[in-house]
C-alpha positions in Angstrom: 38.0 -2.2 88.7 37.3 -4.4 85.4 34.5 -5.0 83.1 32.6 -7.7 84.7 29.9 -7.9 81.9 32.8 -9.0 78.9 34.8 -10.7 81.6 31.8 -13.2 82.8 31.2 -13.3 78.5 34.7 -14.6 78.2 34.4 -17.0 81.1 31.1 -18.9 79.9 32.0 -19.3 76.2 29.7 -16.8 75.2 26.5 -17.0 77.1 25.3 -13.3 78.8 23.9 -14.3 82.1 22.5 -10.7 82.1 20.3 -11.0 79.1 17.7 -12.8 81.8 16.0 -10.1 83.7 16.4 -9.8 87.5 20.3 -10.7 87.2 22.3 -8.2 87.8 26.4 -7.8 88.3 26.4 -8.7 91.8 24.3 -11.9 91.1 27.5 -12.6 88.3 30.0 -12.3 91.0 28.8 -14.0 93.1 27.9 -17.5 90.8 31.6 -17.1 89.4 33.1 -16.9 93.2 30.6 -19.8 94.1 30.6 -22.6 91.2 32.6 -20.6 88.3 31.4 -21.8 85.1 32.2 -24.9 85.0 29.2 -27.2 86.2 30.0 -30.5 84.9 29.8 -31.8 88.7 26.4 -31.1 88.5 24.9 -33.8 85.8 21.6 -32.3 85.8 19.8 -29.2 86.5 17.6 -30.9 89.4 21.1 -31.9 91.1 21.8 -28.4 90.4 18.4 -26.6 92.2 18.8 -29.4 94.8 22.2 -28.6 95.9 21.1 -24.5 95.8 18.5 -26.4 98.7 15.5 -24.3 96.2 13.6 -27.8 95.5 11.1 -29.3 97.7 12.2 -32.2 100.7 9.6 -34.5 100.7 9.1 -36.5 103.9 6.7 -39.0 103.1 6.0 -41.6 106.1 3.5 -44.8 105.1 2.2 -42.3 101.8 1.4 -39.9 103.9 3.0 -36.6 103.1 4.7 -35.6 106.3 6.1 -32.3 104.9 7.3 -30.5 101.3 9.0 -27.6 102.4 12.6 -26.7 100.7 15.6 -27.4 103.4 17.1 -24.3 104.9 20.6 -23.1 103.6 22.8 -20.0 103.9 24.1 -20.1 101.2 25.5 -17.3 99.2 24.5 -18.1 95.8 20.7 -19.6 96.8 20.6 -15.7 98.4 21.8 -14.2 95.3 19.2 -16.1 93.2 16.4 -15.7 96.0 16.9 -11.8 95.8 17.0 -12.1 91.7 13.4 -13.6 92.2 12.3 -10.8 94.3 13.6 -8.3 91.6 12.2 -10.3 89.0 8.3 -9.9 91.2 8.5 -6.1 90.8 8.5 -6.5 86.7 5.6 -5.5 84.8 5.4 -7.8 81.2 7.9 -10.7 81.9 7.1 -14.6 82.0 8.7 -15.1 84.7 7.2 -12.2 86.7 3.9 -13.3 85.9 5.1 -16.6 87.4 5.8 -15.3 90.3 2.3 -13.6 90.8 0.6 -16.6 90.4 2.5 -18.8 92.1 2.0 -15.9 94.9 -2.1 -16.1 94.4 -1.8 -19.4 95.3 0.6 -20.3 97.9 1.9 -17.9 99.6 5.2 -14.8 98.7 7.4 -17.4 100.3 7.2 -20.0 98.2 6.7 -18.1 95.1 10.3 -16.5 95.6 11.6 -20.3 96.4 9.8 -21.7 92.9 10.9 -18.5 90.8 14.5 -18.9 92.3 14.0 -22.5 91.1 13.4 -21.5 87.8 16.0 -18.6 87.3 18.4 -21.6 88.8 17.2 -24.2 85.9 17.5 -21.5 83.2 21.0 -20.3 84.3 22.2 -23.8 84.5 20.7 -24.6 80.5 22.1 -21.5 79.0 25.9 -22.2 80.9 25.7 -26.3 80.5 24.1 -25.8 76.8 25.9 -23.0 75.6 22.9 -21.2 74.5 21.2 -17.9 74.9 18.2 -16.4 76.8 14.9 -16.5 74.6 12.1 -15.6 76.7 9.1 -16.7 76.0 6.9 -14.5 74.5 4.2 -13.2 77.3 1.4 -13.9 75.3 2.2 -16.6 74.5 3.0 -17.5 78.1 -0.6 -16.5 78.9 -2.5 -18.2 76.3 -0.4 -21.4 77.8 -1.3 -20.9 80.9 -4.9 -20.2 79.9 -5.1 -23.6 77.9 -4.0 -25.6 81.2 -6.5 -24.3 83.3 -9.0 -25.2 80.6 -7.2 -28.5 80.6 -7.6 -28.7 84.1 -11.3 -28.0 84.3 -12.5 -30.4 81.9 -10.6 -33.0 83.8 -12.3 -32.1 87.3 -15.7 -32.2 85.2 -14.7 -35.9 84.0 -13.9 -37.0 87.2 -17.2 -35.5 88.9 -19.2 -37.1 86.5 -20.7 -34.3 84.7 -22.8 -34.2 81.4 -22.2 -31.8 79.3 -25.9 -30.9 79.2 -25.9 -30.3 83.2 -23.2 -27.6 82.2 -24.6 -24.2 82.1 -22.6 -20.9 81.3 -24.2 -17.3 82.1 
């Protein structure tokens, strides 16, 4: 028995993969047994999240989109950060939690779990290849973000319909 939590310290030059929440010890063991520290044969993180197999395989035939879904893999460290997501869905006031919900509303538990595993992949790989710590984002500020985009998003469907702003009416 050893201290994982001061060994994995040691290992990564002082970044604390468990400051993120939803990773846990055994999500520590098993990134050091499966790419250590040292990710330098990864040049970026979408390298990184496409050898985990978490980012989307588009098959496009003629520009016709033929199919977006991620390719299947058993491997152990897309498993580890897979079940780091599901953890992460059963937070209350966390970003990335919130992230999941919505990405949830809209397509589907499966595919939120795939696009949050993206995303704990992308920020593991930043705080190990940058040597920098874990700064959430505060949630309200993530909300009023997300709020602004969808705002963003609405006046751009209104442009492209054609809308005045006098046929606009709010209740």
């Amino acid at each position: 028995s050893f201290n994982i939590e001061s060994y994995a310290y040691q290992l990564s030059d002082g970044v604390d993969l468990l400051e993120i929440d939803g990773i846990g010890f055994q999500f520590v063991l098993t990134f050091l047994s499966e790419v250590g520290m040292d990710l330098s044969q990864f040049p970026t993180a979408k390298h990184f999240t496409s050898w985990l197999c978490l980012c989307p395989n588009r098959k496009v035939s003629g520009g016709k989109l033929l199919s977006s879904a991620t390719r299947k893999s058993k491997a152990r460290l897309r498993l580890a950060f897979k079940q780091s997501a599901i953890g992460l869905a059963k937070k209350k006031d966390n970003p990335l939690a919130h992230f999941y919900r919505r990405m949830a509303s809209r397509h589907g538990k499966g595919t939120a779990i795939i696009a949050t595993a993206r995303k704990l992949a992308i920020i593991v790989y930043n705080m190990i290849v940058k040597r920098q710590a874990y700064r959430p984002e505060p949630l309200a500020q993530y909300q009023e973000k997300v709020r602004a985009q969808r705002i963003k998003h609405i006046q751009r469907t209104i442009k492209k319909f054609g809308v005045e702003q006098h046929e606009v009416a709010f209740a």
